[in-house]
C-alpha positions in Angstrom: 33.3 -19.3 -15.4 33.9 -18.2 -19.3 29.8 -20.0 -19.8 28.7 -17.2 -16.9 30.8 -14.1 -18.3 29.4 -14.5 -21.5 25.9 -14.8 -20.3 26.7 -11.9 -18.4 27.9 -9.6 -21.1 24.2 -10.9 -23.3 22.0 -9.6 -20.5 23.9 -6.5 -20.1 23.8 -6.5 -24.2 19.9 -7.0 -24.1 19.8 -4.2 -21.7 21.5 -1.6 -23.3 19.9 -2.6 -26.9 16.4 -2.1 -25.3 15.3 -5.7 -26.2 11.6 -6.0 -25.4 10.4 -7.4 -22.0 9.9 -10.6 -23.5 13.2 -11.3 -24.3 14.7 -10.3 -21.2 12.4 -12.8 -19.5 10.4 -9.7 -17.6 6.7 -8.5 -17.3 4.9 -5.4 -17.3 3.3 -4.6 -14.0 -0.3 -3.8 -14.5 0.3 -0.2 -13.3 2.7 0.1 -15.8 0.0 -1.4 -18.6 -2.7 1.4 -16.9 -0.1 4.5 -17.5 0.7 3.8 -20.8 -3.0 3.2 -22.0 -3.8 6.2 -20.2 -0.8 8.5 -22.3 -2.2 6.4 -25.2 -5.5 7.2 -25.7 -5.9 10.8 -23.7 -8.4 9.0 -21.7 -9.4 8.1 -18.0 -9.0 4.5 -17.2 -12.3 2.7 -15.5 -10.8 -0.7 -15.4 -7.7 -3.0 -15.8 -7.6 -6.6 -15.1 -5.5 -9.6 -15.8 -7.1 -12.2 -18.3 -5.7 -14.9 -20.3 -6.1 -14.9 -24.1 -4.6 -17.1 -27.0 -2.7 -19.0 -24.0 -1.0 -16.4 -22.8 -1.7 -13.4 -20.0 -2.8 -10.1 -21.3 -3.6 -7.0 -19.2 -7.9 -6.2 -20.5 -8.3 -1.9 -20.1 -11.5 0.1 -20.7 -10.9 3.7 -21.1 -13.3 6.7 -21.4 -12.6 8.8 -23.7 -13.6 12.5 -23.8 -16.8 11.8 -26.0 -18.4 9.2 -23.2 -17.5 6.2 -25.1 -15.6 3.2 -23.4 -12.6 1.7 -25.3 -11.0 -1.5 -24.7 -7.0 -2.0 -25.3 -5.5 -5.3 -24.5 -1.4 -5.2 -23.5 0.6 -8.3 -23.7 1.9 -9.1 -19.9 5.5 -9.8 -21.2 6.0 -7.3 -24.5 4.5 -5.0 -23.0 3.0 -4.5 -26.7 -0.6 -3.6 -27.8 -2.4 -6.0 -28.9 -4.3 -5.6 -32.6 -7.5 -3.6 -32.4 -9.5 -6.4 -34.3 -8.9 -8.8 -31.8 -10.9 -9.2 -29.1 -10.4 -11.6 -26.0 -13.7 -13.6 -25.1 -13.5 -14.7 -21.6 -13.3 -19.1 -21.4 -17.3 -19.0 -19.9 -18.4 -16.7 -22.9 -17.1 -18.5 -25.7 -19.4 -19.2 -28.3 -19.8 -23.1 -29.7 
């Protein structure tokens, strides 16, 4: 009973601290992926689709932005955390050897 209390009083403590989705053991829907790409670049989203990456599942967006040009932005599923800009995800039947 004292082992489920405390575990309790962590979540709630995770909760209230704003931990990041990963530590609460939560994902980011892809809706919620789309709306914050959208706020972040000032764009209109074309696509959004689930990939995996490094072993693990990101959320792949193109965006057009207001000069005509697609950008890509990559979300972790479980931060919910941009991924670096440099680092692009090549699907497992593109790779090259």
């Amino acid at each position: 009973m004292r082992l489920t209390r405390k575990l309790n009083v962590m979540w709630l403590l995770l909760i209230l601290l704003g931990a990041d989705a990963s530590l609460a053991g939560n994902r980011i829907s892809l809706d919620q992926a789309v709306e914050s790409a959208r706020r972040d670049s000032d764009g209109r989203v074309i696509s959004a689709e689930t990939r995996e990456w490094e072993g693990r599942e990101i959320y792949d967006i193109r965006i057009l932005d207001s000069q005509g040009r697609v950008k890509r932005m990559q979300i972790d599923v479980r931060s919910g955390r941009q991924l670096p800009r440099g680092r692009k995800h090549t699907p497992a039947g593109n790779r090259r050897r």
